[in-house]
KOLGU-4560 file (N, C-alpha, C; in nm, 3 decimals, padded with zeros to 5 digits):
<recs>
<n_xx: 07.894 n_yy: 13.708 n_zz: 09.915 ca_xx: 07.774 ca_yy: 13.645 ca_zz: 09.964 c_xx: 07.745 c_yy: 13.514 c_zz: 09.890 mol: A seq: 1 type: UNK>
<n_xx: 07.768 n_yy: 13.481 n_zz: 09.815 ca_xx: 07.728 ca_yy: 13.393 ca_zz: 09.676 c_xx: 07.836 c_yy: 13.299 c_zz: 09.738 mol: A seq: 2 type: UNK>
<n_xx: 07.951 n_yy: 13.286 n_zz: 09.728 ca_xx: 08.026 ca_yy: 13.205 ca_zz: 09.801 c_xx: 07.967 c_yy: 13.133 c_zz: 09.924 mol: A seq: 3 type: UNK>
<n_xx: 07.935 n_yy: 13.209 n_zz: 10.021 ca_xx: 07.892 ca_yy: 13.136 ca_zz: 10.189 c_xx: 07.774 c_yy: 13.084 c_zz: 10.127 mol: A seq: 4 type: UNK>
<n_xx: 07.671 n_yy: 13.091 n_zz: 10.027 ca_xx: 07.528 ca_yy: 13.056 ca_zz: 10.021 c_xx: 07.603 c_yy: 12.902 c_zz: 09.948 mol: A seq: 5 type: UNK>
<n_xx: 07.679 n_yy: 12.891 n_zz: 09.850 ca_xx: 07.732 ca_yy: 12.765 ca_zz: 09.771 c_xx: 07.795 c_yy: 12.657 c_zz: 09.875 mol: A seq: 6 type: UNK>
<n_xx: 07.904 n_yy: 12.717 n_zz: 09.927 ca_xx: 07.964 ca_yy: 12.644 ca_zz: 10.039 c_xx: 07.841 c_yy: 12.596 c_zz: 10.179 mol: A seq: 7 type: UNK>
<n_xx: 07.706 n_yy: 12.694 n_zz: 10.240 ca_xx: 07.629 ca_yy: 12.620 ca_zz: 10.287 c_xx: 07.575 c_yy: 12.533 c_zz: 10.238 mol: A seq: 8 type: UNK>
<n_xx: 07.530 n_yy: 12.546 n_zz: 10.097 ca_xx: 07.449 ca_yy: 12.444 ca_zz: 10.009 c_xx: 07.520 c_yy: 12.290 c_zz: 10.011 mol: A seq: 9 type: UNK>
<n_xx: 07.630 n_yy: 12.311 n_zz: 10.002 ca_xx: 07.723 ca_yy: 12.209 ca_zz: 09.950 c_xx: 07.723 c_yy: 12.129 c_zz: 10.095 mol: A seq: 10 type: UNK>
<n_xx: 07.780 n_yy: 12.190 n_zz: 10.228 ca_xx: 07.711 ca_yy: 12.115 ca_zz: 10.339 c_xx: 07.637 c_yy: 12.063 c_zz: 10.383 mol: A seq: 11 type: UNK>
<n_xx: 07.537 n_yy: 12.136 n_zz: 10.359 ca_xx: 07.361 ca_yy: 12.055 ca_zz: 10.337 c_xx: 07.359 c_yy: 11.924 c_zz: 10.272 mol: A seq: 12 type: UNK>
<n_xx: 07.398 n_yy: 11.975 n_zz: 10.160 ca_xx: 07.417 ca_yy: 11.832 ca_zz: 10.066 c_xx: 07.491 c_yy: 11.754 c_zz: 10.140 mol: A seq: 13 type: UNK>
<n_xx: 07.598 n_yy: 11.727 n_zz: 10.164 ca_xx: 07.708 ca_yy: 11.602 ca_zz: 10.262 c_xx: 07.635 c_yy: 11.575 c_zz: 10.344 mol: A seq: 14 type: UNK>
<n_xx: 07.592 n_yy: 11.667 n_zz: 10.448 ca_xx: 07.512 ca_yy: 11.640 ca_zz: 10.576 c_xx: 07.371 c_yy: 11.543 c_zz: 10.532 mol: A seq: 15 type: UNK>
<n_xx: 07.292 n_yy: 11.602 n_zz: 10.503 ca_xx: 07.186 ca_yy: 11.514 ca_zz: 10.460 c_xx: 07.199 c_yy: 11.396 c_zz: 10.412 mol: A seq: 16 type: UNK>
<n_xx: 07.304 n_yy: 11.346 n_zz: 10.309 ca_xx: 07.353 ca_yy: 11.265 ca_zz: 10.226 c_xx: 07.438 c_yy: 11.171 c_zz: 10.322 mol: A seq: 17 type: UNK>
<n_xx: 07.487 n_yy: 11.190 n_zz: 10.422 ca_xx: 07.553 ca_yy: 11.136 ca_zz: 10.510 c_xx: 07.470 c_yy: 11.068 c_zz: 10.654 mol: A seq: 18 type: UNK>
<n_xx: 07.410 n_yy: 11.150 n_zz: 10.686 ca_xx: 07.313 ca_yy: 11.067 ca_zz: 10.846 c_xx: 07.192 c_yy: 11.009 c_zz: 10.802 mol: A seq: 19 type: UNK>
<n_xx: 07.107 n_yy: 11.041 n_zz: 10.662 ca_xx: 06.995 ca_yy: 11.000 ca_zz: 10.633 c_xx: 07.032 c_yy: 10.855 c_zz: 10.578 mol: A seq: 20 type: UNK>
<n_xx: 07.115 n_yy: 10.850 n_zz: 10.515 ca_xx: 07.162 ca_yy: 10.713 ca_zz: 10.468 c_xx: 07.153 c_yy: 10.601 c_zz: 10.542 mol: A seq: 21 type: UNK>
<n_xx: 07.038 n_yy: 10.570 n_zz: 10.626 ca_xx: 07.078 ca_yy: 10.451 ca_zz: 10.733 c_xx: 06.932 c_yy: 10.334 c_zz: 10.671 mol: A seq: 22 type: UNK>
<n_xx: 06.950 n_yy: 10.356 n_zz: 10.502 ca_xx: 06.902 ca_yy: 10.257 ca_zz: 10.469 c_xx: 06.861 c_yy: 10.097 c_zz: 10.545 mol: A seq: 23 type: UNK>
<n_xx: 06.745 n_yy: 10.031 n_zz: 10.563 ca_xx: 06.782 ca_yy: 09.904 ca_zz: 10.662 c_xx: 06.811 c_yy: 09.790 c_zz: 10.507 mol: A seq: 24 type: UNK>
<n_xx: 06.900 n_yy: 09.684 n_zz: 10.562 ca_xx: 06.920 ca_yy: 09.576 ca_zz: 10.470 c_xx: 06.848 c_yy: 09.476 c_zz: 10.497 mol: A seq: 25 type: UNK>
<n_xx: 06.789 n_yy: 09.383 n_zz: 10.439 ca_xx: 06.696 ca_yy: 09.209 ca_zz: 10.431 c_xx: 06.778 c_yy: 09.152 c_zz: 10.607 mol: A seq: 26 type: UNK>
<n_xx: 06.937 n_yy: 09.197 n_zz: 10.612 ca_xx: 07.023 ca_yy: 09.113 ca_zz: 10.721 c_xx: 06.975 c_yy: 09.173 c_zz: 10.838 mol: A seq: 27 type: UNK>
<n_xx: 06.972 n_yy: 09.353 n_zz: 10.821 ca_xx: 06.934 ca_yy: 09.425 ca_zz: 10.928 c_xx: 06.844 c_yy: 09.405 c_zz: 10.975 mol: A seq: 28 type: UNK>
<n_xx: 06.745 n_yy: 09.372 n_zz: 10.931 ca_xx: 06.567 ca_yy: 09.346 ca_zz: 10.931 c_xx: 06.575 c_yy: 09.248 c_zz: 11.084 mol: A seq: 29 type: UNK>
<n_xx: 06.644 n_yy: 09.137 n_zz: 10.967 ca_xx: 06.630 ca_yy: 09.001 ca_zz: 11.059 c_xx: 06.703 c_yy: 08.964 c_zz: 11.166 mol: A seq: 30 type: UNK>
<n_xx: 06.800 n_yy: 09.074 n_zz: 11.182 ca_xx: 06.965 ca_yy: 09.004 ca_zz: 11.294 c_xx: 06.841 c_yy: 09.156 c_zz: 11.402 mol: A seq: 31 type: UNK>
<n_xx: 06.835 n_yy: 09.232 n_zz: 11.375 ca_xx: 06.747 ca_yy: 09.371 ca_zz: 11.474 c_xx: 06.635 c_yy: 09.296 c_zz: 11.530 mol: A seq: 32 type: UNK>
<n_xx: 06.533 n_yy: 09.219 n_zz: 11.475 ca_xx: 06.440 ca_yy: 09.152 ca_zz: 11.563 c_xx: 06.447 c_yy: 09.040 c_zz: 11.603 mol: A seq: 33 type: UNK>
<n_xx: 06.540 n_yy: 08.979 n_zz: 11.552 ca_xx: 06.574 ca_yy: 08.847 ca_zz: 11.618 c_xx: 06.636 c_yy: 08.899 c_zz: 11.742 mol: A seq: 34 type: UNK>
<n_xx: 06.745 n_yy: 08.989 n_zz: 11.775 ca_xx: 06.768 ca_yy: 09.054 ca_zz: 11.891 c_xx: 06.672 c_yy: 09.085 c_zz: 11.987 mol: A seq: 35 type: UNK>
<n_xx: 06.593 n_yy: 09.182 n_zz: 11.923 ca_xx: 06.461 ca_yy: 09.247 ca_zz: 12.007 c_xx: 06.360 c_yy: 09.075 c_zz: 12.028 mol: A seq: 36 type: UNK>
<n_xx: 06.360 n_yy: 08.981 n_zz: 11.985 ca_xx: 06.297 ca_yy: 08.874 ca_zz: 12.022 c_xx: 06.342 c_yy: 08.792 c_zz: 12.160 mol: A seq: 37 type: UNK>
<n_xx: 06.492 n_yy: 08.792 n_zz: 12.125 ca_xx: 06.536 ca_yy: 08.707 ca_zz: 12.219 c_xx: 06.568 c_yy: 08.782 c_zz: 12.351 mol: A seq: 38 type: UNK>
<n_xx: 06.571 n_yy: 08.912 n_zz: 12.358 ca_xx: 06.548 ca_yy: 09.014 ca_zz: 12.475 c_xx: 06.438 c_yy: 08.991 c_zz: 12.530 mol: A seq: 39 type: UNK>
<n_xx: 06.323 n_yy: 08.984 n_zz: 12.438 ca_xx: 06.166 ca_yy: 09.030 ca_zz: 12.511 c_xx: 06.120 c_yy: 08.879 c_zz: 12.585 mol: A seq: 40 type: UNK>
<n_xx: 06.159 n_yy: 08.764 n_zz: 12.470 ca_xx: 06.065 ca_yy: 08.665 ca_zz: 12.496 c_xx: 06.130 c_yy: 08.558 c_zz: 12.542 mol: A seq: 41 type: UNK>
<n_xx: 06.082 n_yy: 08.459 n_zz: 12.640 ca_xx: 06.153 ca_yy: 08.356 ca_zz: 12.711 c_xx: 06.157 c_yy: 08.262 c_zz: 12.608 mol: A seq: 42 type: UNK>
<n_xx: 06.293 n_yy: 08.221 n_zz: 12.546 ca_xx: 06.322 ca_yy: 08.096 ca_zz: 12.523 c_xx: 06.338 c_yy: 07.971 c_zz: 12.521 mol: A seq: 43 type: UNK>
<n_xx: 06.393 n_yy: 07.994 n_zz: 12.705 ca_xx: 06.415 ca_yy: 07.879 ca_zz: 12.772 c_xx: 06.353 c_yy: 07.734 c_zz: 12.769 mol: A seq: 44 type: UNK>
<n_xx: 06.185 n_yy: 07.737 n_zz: 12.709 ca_xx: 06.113 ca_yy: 07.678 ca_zz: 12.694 c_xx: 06.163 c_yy: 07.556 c_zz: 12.577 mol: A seq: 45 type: UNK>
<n_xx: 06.213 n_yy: 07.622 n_zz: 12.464 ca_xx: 06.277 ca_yy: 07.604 ca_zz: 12.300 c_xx: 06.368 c_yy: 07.524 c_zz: 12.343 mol: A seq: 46 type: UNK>
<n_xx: 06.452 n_yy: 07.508 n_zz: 12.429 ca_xx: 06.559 ca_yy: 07.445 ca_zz: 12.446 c_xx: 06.573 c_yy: 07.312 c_zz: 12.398 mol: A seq: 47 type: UNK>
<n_xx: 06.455 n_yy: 07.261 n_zz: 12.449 ca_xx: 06.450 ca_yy: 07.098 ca_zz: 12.452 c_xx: 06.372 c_yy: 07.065 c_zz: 12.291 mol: A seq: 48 type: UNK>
<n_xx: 06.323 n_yy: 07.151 n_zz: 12.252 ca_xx: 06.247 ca_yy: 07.132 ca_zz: 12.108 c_xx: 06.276 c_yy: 07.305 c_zz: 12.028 mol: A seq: 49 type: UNK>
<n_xx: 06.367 n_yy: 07.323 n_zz: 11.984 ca_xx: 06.433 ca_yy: 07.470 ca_zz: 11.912 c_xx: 06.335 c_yy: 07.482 c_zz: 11.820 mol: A seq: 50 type: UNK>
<n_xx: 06.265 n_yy: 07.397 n_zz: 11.723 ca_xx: 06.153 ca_yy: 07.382 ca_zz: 11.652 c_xx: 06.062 c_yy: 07.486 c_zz: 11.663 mol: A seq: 51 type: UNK>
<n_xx: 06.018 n_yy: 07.496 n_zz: 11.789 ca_xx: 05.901 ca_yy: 07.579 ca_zz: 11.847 c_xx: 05.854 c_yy: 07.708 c_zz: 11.858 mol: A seq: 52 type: UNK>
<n_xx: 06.019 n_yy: 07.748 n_zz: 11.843 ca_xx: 06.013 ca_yy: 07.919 ca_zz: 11.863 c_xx: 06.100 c_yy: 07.943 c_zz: 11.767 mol: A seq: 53 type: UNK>
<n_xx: 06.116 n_yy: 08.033 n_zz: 11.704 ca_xx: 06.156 ca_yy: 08.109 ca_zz: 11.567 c_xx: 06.115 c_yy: 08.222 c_zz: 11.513 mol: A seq: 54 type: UNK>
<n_xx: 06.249 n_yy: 08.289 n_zz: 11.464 ca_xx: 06.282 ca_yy: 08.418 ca_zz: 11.367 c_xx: 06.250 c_yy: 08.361 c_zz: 11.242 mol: A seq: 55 type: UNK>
<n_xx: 06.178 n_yy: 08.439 n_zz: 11.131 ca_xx: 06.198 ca_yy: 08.370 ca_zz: 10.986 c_xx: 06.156 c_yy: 08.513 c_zz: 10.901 mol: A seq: 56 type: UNK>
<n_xx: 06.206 n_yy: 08.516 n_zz: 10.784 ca_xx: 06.164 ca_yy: 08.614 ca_zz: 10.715 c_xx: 06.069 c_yy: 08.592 c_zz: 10.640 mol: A seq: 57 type: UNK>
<n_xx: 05.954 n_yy: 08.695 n_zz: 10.628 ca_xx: 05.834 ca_yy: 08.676 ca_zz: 10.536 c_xx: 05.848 c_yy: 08.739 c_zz: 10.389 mol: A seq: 58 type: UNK>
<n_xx: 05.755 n_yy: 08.814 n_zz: 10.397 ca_xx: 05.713 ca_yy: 08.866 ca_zz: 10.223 c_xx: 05.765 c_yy: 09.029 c_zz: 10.229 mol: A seq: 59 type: UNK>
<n_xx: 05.804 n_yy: 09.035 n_zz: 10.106 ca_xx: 05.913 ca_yy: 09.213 ca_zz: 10.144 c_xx: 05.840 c_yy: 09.231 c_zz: 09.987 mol: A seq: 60 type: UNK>
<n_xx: 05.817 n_yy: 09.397 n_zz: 10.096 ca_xx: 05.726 ca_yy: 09.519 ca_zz: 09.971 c_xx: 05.780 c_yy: 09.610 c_zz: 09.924 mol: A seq: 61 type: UNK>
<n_xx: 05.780 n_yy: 09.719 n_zz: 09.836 ca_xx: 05.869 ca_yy: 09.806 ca_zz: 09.800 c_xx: 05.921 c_yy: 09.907 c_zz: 09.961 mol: A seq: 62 type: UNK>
<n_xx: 05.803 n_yy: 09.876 n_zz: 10.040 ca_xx: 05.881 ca_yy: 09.998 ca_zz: 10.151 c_xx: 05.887 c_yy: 09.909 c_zz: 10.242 mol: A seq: 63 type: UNK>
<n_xx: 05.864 n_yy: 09.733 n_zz: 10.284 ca_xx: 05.878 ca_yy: 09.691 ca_zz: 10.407 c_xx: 05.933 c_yy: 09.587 c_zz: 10.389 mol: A seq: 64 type: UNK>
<n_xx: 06.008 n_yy: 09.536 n_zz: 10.511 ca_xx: 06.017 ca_yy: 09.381 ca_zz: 10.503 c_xx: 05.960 c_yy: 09.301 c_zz: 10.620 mol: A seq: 65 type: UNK>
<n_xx: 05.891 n_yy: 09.202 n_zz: 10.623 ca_xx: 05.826 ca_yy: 09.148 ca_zz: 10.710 c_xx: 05.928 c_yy: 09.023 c_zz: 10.736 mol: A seq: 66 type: UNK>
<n_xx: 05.906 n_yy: 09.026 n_zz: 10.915 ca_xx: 05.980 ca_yy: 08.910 ca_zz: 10.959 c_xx: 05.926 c_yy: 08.892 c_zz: 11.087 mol: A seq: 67 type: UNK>
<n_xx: 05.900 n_yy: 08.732 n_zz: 11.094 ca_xx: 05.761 ca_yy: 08.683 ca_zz: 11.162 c_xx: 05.878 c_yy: 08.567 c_zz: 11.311 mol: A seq: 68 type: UNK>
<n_xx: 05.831 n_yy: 08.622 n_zz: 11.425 ca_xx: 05.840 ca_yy: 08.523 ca_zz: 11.529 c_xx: 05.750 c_yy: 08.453 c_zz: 11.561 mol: A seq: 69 type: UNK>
<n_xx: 05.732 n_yy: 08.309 n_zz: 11.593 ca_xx: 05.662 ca_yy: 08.230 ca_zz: 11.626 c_xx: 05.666 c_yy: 08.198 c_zz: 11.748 mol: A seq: 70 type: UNK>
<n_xx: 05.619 n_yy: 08.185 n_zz: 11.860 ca_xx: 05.602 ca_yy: 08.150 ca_zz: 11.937 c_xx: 05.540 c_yy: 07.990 c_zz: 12.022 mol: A seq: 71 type: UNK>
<n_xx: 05.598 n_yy: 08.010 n_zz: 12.085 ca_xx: 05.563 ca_yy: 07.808 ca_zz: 12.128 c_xx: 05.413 c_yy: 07.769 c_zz: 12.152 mol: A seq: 72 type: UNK>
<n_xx: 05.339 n_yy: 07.876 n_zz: 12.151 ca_xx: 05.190 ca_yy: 07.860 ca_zz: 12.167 c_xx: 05.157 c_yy: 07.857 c_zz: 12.084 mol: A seq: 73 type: UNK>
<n_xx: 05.187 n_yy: 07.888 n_zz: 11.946 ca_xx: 05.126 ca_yy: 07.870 ca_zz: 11.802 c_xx: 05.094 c_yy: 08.021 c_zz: 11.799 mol: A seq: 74 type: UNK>
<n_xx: 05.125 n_yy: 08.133 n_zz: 11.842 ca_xx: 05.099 ca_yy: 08.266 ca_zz: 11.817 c_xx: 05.217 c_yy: 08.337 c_zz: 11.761 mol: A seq: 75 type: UNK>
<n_xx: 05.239 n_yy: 08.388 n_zz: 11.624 ca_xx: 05.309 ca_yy: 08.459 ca_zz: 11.563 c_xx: 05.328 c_yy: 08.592 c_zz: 11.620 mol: A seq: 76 type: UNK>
<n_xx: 05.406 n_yy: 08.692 n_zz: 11.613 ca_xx: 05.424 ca_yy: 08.866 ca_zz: 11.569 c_xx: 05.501 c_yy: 08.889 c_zz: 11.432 mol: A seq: 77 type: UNK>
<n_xx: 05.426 n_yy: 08.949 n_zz: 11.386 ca_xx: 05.469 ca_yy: 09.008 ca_zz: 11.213 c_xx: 05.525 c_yy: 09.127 c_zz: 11.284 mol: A seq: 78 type: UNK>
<n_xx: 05.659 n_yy: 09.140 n_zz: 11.219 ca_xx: 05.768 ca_yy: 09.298 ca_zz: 11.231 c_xx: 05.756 c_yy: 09.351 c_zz: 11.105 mol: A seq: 79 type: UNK>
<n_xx: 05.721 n_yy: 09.458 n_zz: 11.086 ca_xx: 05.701 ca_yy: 09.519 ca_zz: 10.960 c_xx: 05.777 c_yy: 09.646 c_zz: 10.974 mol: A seq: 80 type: UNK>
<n_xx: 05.874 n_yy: 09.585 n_zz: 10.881 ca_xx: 06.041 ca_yy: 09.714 ca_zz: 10.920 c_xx: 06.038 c_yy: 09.786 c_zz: 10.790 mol: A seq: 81 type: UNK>
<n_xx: 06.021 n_yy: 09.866 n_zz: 10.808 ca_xx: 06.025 ca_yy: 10.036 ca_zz: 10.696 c_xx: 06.159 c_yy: 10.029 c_zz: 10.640 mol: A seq: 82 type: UNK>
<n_xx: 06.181 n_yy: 10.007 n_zz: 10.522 ca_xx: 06.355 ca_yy: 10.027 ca_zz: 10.507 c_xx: 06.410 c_yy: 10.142 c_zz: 10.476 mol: A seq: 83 type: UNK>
<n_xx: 06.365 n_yy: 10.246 n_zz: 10.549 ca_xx: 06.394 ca_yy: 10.371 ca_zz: 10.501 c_xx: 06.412 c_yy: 10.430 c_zz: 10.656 mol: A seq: 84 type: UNK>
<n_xx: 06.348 n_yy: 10.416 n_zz: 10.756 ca_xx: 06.378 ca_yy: 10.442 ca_zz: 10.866 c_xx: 06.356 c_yy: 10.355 c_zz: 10.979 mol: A seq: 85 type: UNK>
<n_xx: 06.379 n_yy: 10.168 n_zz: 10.990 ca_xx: 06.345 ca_yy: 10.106 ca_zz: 11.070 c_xx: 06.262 c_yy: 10.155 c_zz: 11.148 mol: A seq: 86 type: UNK>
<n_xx: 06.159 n_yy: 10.195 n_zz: 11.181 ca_xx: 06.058 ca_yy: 10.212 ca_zz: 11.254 c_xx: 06.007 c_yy: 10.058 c_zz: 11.229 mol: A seq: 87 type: UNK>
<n_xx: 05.965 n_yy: 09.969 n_zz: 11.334 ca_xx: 05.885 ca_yy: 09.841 ca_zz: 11.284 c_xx: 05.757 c_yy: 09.860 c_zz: 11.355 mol: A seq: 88 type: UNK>
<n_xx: 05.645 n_yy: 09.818 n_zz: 11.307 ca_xx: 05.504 ca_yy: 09.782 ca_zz: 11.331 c_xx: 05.554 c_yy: 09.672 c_zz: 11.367 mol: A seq: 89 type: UNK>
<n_xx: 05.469 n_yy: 09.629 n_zz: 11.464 ca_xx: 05.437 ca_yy: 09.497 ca_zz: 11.550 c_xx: 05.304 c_yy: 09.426 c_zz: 11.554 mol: A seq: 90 type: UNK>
<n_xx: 05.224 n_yy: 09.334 n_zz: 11.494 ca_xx: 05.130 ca_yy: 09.317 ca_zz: 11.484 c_xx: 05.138 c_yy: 09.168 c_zz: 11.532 mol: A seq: 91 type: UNK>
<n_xx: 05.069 n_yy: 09.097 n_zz: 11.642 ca_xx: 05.022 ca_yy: 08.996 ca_zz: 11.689 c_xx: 04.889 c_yy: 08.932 c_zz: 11.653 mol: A seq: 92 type: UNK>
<n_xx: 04.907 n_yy: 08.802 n_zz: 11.592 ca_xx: 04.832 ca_yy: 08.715 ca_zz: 11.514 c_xx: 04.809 c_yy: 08.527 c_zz: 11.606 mol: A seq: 93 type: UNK>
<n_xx: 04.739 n_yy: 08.540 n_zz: 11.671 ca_xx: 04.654 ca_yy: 08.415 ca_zz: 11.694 c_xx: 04.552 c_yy: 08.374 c_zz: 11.590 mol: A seq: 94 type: UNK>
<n_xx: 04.615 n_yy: 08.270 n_zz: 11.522 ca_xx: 04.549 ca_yy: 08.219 ca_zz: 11.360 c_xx: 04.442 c_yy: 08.100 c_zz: 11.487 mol: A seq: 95 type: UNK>
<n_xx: 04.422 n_yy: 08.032 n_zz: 11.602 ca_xx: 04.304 ca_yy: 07.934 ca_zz: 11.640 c_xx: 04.236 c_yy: 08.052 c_zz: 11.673 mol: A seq: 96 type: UNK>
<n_xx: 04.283 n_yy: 08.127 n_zz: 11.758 ca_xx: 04.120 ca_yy: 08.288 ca_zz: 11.792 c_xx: 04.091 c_yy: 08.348 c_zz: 11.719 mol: A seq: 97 type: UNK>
<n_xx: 04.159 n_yy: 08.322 n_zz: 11.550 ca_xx: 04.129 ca_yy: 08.454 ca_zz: 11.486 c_xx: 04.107 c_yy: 08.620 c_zz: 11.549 mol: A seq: 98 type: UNK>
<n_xx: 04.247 n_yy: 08.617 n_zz: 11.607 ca_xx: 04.319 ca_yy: 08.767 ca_zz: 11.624 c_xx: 04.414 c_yy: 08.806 c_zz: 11.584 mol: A seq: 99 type: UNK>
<n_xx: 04.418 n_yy: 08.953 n_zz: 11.593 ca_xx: 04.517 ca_yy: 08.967 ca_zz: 11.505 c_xx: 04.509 c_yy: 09.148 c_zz: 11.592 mol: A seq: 100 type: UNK>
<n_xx: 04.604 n_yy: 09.202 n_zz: 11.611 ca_xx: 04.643 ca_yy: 09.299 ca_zz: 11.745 c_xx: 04.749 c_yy: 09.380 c_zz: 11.690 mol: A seq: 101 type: UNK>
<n_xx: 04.744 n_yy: 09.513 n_zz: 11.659 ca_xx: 04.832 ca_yy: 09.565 ca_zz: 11.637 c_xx: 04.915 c_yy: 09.587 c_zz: 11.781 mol: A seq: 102 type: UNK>
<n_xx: 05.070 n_yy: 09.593 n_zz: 11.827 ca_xx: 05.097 ca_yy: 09.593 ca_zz: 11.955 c_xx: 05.210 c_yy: 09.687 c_zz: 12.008 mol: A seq: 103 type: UNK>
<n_xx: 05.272 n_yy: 09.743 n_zz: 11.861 ca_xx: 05.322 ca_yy: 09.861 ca_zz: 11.913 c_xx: 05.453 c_yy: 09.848 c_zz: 11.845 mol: A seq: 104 type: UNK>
<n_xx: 05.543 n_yy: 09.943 n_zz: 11.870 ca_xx: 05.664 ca_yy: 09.984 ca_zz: 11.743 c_xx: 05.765 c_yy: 09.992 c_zz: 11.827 mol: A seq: 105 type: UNK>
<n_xx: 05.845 n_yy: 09.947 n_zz: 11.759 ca_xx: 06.034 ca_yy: 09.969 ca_zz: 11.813 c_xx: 06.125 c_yy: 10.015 c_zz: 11.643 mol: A seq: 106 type: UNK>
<n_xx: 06.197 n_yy: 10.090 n_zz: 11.712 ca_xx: 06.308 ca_yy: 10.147 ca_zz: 11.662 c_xx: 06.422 c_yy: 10.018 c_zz: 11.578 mol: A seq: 107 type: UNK>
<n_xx: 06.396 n_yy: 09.993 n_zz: 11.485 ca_xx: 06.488 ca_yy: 09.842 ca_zz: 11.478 c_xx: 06.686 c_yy: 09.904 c_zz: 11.479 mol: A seq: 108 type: UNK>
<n_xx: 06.680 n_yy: 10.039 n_zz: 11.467 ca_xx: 06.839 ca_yy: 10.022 ca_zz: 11.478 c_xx: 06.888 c_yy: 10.023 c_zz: 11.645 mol: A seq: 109 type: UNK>
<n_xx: 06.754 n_yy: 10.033 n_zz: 11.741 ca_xx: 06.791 ca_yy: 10.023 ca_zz: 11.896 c_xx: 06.839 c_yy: 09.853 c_zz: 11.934 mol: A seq: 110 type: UNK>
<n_xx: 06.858 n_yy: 09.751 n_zz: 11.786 ca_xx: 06.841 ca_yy: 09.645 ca_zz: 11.830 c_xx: 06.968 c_yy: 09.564 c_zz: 11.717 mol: A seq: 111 type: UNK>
<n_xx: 06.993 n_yy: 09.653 n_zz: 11.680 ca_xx: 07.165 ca_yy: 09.689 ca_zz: 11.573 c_xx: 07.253 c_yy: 09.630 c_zz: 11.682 mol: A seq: 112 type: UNK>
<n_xx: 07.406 n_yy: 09.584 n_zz: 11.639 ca_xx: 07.492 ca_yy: 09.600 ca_zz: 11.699 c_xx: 07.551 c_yy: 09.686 c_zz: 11.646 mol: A seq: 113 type: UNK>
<n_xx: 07.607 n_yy: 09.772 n_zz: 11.749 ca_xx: 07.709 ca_yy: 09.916 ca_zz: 11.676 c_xx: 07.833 c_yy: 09.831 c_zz: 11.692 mol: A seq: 114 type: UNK>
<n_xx: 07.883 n_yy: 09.867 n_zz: 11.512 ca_xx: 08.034 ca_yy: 09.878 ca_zz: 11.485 c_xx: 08.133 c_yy: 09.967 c_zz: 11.530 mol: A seq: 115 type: UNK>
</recs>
């Protein structure tokens, strides 16, 4: 009995140690919503002035990293990516209306390229 309980233990251990590991990196952060950006939001506009619209990385906390799109209207979204399980907060910020909108969460490894 002592045997099958060591040998489950020891699986547990690999297993856990193996799929939980999907640490996100500073690159992951920013290449996952720059994806999920250029999916959601029309560019086309940027073309003639690239200036206007932009991915950029912000300020990174012990559990997040923030990375901010700008938009051609002067309205930002802050991505606030968990580096422990990409889950990102989405928060929309109009700095002339003084708003600021929480707007909803994406999965940042749905926005990964798989190797």
């Amino acid at each position: 009995m002592k045997p099958l309980i060591v040998v489950y233990s020891l699986l547990m251990i690999l297993f856990c140690c193996s799929c939980g590991d999907r640490r996100v990196t500073e690159e992951n952060a920013y290449e996952g919503v720059s994806n999920y950006c250029h999916q959601t939001y029309d560019w086309s506009i940027a073309q003639e002035n690239p200036s206007i619209m932009y991915v950029k990385m912000g300020v990174e906390s012990d559990s997040t990293y923030e990375v901010v799109f700008r938009s051609y209207t002067g309205a930002t979204v802050h991505f606030y990516v968990d580096k422990h399980t990409g889950v990102t907060r989405m928060v929309e910020k109009v700095p002339q209306l003084d708003i600021e909108n929480e707007t909803g969460r994406i999965n940042l490894f749905d926005y990964l390229k798989k190797e």
